[in-house]
N, C-alpha and C positions, 0 to 999 in steps of 0.2 A: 617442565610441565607448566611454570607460568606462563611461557611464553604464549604456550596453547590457550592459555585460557583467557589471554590478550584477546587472541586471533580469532576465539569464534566469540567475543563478546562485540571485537570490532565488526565480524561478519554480521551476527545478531543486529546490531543498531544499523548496519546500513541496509539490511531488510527491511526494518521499522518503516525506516524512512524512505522507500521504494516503495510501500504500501500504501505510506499515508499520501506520498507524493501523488502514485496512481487513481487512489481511494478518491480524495479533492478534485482531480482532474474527470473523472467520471461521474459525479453525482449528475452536472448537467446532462448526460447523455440518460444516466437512471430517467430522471424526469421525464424525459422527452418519451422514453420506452415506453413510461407509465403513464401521457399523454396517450400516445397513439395505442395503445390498448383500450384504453377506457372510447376511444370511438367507436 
């Protein structure tokens, strides 16, 4: 059972970090959505 509990803590963090890596990578596109809205 530890092994397990290895593998979905290593799954967990490299979720994390597929989120936040995405999250950063889209804020500029956020903006720009939220620009051309507001015209």
């Amino acid at each position: 059972m530890e092994v397990v509990g290895r593998i979905s803590v290593a799954v967990m963090a490299v979720v994390v970090l597929a989120v936040a890596v995405i999250g950063v990578k889209s804020i500029p596109d956020v903006e720009r959505y939220l620009k051309i809205r507001r015209m």
